[in-house]
VEXMARVEX-194382 format. One line per 5 residues: for each residue x, y, z of N, C-alpha, C, O. Coordinates in nm, 3 decimals, padded with zeros to 5 digits, m for minus. Atoms other than C-alpha are relative to their C-alpha. Layout:
N
X Y Z X Y Z X Y Z X Y Z | ...
end
This chain:
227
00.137 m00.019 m00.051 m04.023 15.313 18.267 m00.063 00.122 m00.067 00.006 00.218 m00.102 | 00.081 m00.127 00.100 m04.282 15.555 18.086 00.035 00.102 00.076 00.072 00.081 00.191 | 00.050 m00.096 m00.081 m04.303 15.878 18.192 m00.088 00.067 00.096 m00.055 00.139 00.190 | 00.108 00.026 m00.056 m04.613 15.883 18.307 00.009 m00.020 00.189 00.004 00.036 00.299 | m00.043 00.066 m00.139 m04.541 15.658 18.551 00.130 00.014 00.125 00.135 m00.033 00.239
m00.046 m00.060 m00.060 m04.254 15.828 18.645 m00.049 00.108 00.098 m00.019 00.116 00.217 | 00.045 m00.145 m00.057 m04.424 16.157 18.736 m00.110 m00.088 00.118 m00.131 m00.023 00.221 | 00.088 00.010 m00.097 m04.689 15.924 18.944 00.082 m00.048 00.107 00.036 m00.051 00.221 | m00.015 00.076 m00.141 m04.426 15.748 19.158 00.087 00.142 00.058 00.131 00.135 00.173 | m00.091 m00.110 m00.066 m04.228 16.098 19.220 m00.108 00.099 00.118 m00.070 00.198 00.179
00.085 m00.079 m00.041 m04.581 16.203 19.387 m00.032 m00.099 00.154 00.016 m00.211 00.140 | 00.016 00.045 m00.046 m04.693 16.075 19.714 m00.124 m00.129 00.017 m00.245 m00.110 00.005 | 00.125 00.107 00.087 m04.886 15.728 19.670 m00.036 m00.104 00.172 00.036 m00.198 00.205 | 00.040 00.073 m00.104 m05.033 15.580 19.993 m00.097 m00.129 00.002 m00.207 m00.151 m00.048 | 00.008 00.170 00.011 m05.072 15.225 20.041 m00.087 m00.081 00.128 m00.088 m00.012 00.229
00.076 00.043 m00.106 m05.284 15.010 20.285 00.020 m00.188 m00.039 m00.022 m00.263 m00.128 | m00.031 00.168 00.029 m05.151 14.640 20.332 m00.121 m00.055 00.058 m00.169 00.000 00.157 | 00.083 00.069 m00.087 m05.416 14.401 20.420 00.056 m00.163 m00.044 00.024 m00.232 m00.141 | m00.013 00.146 m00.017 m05.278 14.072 20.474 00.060 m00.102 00.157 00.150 m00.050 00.223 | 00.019 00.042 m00.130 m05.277 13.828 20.795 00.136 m00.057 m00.008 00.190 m00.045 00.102
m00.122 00.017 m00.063 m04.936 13.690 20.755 00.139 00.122 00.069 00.218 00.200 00.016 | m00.162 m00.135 m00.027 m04.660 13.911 20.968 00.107 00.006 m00.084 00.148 00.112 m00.132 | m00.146 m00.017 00.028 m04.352 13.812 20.831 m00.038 00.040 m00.192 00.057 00.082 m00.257 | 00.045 m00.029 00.172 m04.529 13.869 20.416 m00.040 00.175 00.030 00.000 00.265 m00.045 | m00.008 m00.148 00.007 m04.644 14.216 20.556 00.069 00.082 00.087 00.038 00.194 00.126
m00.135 m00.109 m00.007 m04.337 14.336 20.680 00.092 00.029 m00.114 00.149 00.135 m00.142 | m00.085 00.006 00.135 m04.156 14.223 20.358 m00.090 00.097 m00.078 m00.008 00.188 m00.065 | 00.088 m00.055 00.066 m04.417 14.423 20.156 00.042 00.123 00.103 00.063 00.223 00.035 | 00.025 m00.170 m00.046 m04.388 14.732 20.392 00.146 00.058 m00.027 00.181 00.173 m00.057 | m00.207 m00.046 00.014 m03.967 14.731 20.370 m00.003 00.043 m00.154 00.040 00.148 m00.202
m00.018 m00.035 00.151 m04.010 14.706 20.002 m00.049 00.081 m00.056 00.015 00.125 m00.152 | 00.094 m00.099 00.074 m04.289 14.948 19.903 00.078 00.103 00.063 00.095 00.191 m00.021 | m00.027 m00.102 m00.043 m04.117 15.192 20.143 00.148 00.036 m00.063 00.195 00.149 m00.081 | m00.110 m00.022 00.091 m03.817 15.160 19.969 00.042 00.057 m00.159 00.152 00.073 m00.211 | 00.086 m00.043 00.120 m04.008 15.284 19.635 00.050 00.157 00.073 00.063 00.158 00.195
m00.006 m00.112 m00.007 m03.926 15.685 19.635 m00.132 00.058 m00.010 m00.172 00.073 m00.126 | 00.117 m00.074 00.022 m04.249 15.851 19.691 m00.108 m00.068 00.098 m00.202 m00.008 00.151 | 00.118 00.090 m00.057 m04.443 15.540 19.861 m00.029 m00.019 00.143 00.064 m00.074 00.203 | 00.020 00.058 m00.135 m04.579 15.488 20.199 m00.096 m00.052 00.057 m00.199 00.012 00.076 | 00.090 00.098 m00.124 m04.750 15.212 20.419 m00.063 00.128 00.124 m00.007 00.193 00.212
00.072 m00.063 m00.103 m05.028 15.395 20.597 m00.085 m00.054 00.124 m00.133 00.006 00.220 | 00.030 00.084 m00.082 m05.143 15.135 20.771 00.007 m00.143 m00.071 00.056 m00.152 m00.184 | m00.008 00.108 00.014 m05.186 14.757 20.766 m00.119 m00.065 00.070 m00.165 m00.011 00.170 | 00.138 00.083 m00.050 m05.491 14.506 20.842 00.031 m00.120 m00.020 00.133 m00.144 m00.084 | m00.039 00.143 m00.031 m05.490 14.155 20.897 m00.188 m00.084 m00.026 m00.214 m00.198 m00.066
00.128 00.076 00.039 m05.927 14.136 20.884 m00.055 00.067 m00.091 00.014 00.154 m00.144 | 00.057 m00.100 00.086 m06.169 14.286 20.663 m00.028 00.102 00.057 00.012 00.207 00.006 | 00.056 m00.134 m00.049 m06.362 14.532 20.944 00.160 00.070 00.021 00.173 00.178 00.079 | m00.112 m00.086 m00.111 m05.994 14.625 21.032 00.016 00.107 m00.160 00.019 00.229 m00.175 | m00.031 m00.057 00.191 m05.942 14.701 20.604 m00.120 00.119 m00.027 m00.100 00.219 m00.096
00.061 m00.074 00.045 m06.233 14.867 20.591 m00.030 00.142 00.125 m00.083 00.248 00.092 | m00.024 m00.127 m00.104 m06.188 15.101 20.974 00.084 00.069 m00.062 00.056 00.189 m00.069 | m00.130 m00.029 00.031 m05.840 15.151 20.811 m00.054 00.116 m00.141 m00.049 00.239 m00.135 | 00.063 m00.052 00.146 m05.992 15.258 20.438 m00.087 00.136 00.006 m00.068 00.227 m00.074 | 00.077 m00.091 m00.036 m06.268 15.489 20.594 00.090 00.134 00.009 00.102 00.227 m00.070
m00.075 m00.074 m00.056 m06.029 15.664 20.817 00.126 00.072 m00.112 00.157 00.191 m00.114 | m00.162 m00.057 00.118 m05.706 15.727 20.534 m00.024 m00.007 m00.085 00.070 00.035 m00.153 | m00.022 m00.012 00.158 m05.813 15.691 20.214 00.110 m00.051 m00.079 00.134 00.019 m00.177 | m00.060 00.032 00.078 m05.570 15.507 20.070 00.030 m00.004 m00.151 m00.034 m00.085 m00.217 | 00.024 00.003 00.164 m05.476 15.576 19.694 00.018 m00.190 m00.050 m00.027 m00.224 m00.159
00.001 00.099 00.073 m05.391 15.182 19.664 m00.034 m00.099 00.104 00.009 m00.043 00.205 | 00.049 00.108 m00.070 m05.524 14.864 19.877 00.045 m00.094 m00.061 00.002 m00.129 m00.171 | m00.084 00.136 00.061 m05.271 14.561 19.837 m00.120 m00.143 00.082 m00.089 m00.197 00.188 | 00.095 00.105 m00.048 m05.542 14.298 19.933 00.017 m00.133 m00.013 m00.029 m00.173 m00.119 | m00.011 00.094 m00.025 m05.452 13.967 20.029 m00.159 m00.117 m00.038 m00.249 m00.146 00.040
00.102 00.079 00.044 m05.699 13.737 19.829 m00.118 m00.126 00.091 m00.240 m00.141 00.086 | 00.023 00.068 m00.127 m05.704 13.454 20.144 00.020 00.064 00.118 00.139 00.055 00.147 | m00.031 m00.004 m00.116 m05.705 13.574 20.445 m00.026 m00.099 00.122 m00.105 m00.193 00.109 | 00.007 00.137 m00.099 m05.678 13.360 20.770 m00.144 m00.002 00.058 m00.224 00.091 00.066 | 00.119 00.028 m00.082 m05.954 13.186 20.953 m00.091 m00.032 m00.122 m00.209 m00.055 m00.095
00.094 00.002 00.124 m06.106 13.148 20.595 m00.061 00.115 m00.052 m00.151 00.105 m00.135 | 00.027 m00.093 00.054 m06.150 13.478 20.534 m00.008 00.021 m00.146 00.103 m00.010 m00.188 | m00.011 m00.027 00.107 m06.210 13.556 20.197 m00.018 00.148 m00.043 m00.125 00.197 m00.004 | m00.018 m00.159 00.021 m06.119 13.955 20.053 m00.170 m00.029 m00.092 m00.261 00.046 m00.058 | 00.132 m00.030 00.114 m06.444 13.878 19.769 m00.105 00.012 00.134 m00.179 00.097 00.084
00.104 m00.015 m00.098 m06.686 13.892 20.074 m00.024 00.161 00.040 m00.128 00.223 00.019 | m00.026 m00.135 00.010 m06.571 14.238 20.164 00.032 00.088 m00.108 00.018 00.204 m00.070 | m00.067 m00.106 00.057 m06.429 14.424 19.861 m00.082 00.070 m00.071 m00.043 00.183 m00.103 | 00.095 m00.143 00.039 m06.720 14.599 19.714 m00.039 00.120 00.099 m00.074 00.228 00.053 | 00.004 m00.090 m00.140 m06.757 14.786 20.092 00.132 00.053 m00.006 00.132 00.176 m00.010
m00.084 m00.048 00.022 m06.408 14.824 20.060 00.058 00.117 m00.121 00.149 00.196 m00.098 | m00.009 m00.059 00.115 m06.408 14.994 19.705 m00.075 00.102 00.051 m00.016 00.210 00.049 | 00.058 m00.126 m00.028 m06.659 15.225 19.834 00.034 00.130 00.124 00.007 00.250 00.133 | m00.009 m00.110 m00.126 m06.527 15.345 20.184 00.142 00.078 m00.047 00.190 00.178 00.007 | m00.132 m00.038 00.049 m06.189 15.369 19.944 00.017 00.145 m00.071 00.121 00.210 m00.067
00.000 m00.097 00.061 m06.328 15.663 19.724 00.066 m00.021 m00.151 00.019 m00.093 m00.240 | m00.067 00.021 00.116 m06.074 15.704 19.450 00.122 m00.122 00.045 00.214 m00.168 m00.024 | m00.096 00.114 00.012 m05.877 15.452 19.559 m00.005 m00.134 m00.046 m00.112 m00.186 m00.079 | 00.030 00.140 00.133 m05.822 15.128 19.377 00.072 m00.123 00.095 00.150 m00.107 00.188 | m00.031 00.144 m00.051 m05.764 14.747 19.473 00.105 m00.096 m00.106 00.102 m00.109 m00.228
m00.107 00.091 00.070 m05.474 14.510 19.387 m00.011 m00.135 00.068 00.066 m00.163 00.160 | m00.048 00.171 m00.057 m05.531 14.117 19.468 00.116 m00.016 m00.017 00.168 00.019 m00.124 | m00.090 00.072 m00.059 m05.236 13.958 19.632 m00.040 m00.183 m00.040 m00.126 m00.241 00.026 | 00.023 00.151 m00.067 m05.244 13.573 19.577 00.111 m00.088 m00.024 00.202 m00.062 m00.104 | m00.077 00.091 00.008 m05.064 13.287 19.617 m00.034 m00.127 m00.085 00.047 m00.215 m00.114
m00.008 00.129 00.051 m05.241 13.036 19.442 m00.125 00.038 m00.151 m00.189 00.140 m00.175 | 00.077 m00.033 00.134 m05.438 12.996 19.096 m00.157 m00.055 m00.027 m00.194 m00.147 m00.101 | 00.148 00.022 m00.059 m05.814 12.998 19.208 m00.077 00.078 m00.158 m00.097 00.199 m00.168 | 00.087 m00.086 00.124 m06.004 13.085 18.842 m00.148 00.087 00.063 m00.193 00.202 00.058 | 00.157 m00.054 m00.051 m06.345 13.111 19.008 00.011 00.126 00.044 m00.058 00.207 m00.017
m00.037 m00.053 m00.100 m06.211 13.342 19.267 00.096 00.151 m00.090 00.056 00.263 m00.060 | m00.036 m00.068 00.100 m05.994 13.552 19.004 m00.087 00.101 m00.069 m00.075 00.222 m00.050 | 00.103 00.006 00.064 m06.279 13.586 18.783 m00.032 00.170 00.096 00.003 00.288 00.082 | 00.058 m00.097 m00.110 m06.470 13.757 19.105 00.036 00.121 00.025 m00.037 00.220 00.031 | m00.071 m00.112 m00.081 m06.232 13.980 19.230 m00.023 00.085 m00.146 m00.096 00.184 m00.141
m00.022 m00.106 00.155 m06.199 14.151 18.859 m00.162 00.047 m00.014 m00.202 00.163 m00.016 | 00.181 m00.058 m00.001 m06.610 14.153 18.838 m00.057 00.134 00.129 m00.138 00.226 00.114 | m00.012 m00.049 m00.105 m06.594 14.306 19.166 00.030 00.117 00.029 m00.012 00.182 00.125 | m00.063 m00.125 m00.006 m06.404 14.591 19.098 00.172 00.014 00.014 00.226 00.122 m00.006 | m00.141 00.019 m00.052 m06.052 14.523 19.181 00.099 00.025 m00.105 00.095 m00.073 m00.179
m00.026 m00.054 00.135 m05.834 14.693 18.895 00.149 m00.084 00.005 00.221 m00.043 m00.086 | m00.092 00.041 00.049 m05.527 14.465 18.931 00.027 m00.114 00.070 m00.023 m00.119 00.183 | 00.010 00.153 m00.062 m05.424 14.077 19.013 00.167 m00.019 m00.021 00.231 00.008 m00.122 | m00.185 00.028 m00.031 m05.035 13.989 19.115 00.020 m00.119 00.062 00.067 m00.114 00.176 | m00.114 00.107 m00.053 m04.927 13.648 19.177 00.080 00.046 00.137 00.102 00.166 00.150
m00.141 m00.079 m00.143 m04.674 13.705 19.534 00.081 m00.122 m00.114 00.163 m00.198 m00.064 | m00.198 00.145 00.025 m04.412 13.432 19.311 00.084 00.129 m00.052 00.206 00.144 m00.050 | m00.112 m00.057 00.091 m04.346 13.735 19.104 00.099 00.084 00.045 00.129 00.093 00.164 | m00.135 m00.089 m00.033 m04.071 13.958 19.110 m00.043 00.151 00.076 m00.157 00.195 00.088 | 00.101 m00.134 m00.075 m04.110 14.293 19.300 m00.022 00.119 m00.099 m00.113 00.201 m00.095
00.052 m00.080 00.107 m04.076 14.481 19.001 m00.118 00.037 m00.095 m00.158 00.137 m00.154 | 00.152 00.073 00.072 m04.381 14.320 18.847 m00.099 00.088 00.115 m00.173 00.175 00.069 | 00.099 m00.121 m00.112 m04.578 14.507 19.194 00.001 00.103 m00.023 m00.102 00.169 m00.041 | m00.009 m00.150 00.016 m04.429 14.813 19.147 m00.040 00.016 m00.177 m00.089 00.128 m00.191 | 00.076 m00.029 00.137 m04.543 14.821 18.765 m00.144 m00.020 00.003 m00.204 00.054 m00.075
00.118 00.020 m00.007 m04.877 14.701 18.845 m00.094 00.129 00.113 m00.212 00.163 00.116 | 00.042 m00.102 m00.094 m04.909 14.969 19.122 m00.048 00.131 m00.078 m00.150 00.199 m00.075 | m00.012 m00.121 00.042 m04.771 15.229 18.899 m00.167 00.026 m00.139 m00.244 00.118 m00.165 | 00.093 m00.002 00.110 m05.007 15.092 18.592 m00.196 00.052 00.080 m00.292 00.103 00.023 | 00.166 m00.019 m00.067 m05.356 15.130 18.844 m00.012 00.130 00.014 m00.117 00.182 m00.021
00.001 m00.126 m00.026 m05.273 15.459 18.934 m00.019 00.084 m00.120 m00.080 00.191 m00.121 | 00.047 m00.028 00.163 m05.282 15.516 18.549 m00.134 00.024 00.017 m00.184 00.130 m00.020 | 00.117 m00.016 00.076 m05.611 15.446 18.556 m00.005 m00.114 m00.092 m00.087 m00.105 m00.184 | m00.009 00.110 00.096 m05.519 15.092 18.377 m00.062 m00.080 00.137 m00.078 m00.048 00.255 | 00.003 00.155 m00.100 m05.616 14.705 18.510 00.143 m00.041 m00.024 00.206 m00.019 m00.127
m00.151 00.111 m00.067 m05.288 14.504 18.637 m00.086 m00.123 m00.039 m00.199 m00.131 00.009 | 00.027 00.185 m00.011 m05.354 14.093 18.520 00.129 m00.029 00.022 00.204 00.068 00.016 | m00.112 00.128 m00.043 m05.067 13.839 18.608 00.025 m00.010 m00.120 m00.087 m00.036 m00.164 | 00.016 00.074 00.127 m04.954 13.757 18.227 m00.026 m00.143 m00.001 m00.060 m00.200 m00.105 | 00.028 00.164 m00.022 m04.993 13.392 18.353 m00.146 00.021 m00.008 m00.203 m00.052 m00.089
00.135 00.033 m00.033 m05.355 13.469 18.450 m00.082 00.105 m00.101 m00.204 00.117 m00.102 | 00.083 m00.072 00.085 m05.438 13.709 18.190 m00.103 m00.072 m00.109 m00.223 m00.049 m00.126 | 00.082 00.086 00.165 m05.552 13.473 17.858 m00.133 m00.062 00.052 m00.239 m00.060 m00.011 | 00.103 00.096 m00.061 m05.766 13.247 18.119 m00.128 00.099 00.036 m00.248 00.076 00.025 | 00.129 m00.025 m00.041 m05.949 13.502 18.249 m00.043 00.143 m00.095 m00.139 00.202 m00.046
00.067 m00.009 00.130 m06.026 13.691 17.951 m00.099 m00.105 m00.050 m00.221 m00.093 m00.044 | 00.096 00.076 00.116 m06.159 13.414 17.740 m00.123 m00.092 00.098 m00.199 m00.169 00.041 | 00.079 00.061 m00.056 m06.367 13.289 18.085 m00.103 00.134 m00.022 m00.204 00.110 m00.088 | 00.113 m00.117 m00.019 m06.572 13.624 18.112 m00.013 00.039 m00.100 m00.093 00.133 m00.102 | 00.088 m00.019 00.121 m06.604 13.639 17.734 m00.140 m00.118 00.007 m00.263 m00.117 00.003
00.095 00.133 00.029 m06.744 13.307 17.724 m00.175 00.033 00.115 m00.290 00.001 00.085 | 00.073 00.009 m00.072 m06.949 13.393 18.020 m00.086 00.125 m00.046 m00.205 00.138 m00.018 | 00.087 m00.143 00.058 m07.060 13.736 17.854 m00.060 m00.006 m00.104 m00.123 00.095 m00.137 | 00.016 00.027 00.140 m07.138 13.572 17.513 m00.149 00.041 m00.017 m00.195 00.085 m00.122 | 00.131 m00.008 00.016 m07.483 13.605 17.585 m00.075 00.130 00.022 m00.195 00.153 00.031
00.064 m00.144 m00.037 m07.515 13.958 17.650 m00.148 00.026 m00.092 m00.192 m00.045 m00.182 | 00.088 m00.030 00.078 m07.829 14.181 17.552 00.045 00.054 m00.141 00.130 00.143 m00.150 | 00.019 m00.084 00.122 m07.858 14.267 17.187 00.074 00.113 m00.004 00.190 00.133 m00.043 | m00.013 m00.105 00.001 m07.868 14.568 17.234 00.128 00.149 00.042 00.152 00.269 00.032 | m00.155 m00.065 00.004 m07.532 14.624 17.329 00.075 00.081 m00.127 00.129 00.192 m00.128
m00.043 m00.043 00.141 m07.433 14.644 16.949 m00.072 00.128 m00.017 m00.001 00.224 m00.046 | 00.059 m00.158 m00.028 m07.668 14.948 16.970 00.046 00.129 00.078 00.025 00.249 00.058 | m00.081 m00.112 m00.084 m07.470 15.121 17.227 00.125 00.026 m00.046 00.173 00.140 m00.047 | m00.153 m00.023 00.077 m07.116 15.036 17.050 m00.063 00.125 m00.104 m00.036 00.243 m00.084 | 00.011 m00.101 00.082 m07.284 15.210 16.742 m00.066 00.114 00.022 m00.116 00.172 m00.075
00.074 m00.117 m00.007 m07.440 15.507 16.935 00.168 00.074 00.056 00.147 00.184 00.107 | m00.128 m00.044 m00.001 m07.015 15.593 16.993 00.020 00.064 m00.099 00.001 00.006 m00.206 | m00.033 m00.096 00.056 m06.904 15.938 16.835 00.096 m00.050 m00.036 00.127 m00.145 00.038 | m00.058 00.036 00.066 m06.623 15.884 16.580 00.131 m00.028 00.094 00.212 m00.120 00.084 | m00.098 m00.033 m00.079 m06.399 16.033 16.877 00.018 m00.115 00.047 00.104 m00.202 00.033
00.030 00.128 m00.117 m06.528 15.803 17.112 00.047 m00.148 m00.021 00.105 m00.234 00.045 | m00.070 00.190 00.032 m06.472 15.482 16.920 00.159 00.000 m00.024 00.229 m00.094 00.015 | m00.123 m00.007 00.002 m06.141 15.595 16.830 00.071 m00.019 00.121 00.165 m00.099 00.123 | m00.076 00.004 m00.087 m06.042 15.661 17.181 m00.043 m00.115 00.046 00.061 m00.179 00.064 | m00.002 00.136 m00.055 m06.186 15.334 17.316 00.073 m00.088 m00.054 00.134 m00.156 00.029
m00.085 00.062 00.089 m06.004 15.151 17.037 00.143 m00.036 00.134 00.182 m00.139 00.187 | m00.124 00.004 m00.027 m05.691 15.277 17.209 00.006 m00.036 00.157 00.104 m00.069 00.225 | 00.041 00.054 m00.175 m05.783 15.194 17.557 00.029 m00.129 m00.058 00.144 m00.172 m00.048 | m00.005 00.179 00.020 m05.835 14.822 17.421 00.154 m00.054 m00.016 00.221 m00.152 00.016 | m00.195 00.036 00.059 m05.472 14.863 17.271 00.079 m00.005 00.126 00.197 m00.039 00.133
m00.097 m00.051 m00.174 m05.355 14.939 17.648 00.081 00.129 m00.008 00.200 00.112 00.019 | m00.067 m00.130 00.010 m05.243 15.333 17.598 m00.093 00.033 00.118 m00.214 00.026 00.140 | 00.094 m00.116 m00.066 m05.281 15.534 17.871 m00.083 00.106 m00.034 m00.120 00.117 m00.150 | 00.097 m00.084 00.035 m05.502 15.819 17.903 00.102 00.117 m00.063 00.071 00.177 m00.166 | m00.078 m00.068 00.066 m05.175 16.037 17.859 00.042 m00.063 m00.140 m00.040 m00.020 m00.222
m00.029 00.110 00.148 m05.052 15.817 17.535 m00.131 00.027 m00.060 m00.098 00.094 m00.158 | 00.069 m00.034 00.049 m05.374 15.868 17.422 m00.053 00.102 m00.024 m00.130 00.117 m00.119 | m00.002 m00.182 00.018 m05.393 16.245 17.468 00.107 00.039 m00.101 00.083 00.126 m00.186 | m00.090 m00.034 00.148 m05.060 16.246 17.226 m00.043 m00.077 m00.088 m00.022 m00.015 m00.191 | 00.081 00.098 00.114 m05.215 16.009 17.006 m00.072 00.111 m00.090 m00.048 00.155 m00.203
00.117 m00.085 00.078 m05.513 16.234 16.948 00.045 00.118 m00.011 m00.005 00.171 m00.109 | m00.049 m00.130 00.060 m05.323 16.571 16.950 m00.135 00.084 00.077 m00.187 00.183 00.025 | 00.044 m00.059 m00.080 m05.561 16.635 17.282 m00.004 00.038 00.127 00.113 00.077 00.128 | m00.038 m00.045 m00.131 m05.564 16.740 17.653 m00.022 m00.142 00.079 m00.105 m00.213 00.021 | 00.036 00.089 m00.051 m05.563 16.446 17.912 m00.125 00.066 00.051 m00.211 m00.004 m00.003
00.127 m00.028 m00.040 m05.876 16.625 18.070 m00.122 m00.031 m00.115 m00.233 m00.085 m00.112 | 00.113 00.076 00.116 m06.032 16.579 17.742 m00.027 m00.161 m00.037 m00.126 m00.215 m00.087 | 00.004 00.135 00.022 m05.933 16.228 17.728 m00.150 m00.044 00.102 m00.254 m00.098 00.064 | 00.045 00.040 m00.100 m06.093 16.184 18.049 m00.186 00.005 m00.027 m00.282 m00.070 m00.008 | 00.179 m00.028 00.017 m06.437 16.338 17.956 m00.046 m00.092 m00.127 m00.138 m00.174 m00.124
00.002 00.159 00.120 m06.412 16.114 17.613 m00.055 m00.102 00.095 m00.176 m00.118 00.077 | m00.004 00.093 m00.016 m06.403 15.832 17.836 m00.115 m00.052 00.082 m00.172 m00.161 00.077 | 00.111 m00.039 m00.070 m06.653 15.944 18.078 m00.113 00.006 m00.099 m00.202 m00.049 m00.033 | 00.100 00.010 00.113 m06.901 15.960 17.792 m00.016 m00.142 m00.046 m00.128 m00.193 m00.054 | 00.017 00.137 00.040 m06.792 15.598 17.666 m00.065 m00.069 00.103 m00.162 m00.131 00.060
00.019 00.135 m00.089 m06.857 15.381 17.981 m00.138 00.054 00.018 m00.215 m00.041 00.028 | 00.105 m00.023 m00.015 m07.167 15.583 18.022 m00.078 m00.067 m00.106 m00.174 m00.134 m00.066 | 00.036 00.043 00.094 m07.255 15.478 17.674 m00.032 m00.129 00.021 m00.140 m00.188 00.020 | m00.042 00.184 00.011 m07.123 15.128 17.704 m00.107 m00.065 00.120 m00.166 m00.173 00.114 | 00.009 00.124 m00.141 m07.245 15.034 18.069 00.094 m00.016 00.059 00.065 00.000 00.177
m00.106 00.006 m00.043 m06.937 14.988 18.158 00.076 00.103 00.129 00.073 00.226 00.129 | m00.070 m00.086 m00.142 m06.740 15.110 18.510 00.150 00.033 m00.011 00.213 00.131 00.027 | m00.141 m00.078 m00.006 m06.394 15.054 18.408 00.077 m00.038 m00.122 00.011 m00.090 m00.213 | m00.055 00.011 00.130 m06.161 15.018 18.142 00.014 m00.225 m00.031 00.015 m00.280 m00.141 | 00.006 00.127 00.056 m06.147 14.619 18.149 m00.148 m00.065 m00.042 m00.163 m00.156 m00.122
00.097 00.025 00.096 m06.509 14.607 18.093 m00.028 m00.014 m00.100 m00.074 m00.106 m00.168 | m00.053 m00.062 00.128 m06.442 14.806 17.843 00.045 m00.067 m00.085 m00.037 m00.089 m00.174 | m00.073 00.043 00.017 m06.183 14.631 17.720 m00.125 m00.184 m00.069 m00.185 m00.201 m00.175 | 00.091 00.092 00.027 m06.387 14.283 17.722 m00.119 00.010 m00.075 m00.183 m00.085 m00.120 | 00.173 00.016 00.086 m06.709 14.416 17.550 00.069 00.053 m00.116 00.012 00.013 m00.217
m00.103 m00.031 00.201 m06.432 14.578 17.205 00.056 m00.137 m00.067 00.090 m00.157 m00.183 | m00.032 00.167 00.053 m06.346 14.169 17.221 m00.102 m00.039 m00.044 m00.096 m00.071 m00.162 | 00.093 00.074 00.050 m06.672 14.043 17.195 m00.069 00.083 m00.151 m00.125 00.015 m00.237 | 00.057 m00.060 00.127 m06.786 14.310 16.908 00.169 00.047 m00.087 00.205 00.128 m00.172 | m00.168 m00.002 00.131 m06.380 14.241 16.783 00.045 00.118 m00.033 00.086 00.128 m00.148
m00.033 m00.177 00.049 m06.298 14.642 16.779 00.143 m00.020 00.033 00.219 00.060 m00.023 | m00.116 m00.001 m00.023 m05.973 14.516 16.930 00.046 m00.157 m00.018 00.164 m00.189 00.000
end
């Protein structure tokens, strides 16, 4: 495991289950708590309960159950949720392979998507990777929903290509390496600079770009092929 990601799980990383089956979020609370560093700060079963819960604790990560019961759906709530979260970040939970619904959650804000078939290791890397500051995809569900939200972005304004080329030499360099998937540390030894500097780099790009987070990002260096 990187380093990186070492030093984030040796730190305290608080978690907020929201999903309506019991016996799936007890298994999820035994296991994350079994992670050195991690702990279940609470648990929700609706959205107002996800988002009383979110207000109140701040959670650094929100494991969000994609379906919830009664027909609940998490895309109804998770932009309220992203906001009462602060710095905290969202991980869809699902069980089944809904593109539309996929799609959403990633437009939405939600910086990482996990299958429940996979292994638990696959969670705990996707946990560790958000806390990076990266997006988590499924490798099953990654290719699909890439090449749907190009296709669906194809038509952007113009004037985008105007904003790629208003990027400082730095700037395109370090977005480059974002596209490549380097962290912000990996990319601080890369460039032979401070992660705080990375950070303000990057803070300058998305401002540039439009862009909120690194898979935007990521998706608009595809469509002008930088990656």
């Amino acid at each position: 495991m990187q380093a990186s990601a070492t030093a984030k799980a040796e730190r305290s990383v608080r978690i907020l289950l929201v999903e309506d089956h019991a016996v799936v979020r007890e298994g999820l609370r035994m296991l994350i708590e079994s992670w050195p560093g991690f702990t279940v700060i609470g648990e929700a079963t609706t959205g107002d309960d996800a988002l009383a819960i979110t207000v109140r604790e701040k959670p650094d990560i929100i494991l969000l159950d994609l379906h919830l019961g009664r027909g609940d759906s998490a895309l109804d709530f998770l932009p309220q949720l992203l906001a009462a979260a602060g710095q905290g970040q969202v991980i869809i939970l699902t069980a089944v392979l809904d593109p539309k619904a996929h799609d959403q959650a990633i437009r939405l804000g939600a910086m990482g998507l996990v299958l429940k078939e996979r292994a638990s290791k696959e969670l705990h890397d996707a946990i560790l990777k958000v806390l990076d500051g990266e997006v988590w995809l499924d490798p099953k569900l990654t290719t699909g929903i890439i090449n749907r939200l190009r296709a669906k972005d194809a038509n952007k304004d113009e004037g985008e290509s105007h904003k790629v080329a208003s990027l400082t030499k730095r700037e395109r360099e370090l977005a480059i390496l974002v596209g490549e998937g380097l962290t912000n540390k990996e990319i601080a030894k890369r460039l032979f600079v401070s992660e705080s500097t990375v950070r303000h780099h990057l803070t300058s790009v998305f401002s540039k770009l439009g862009v909120s987070n690194r898979f935007e990002l990521i998706l608009l260096l595809y469509r002008h092929e930088l990656v």
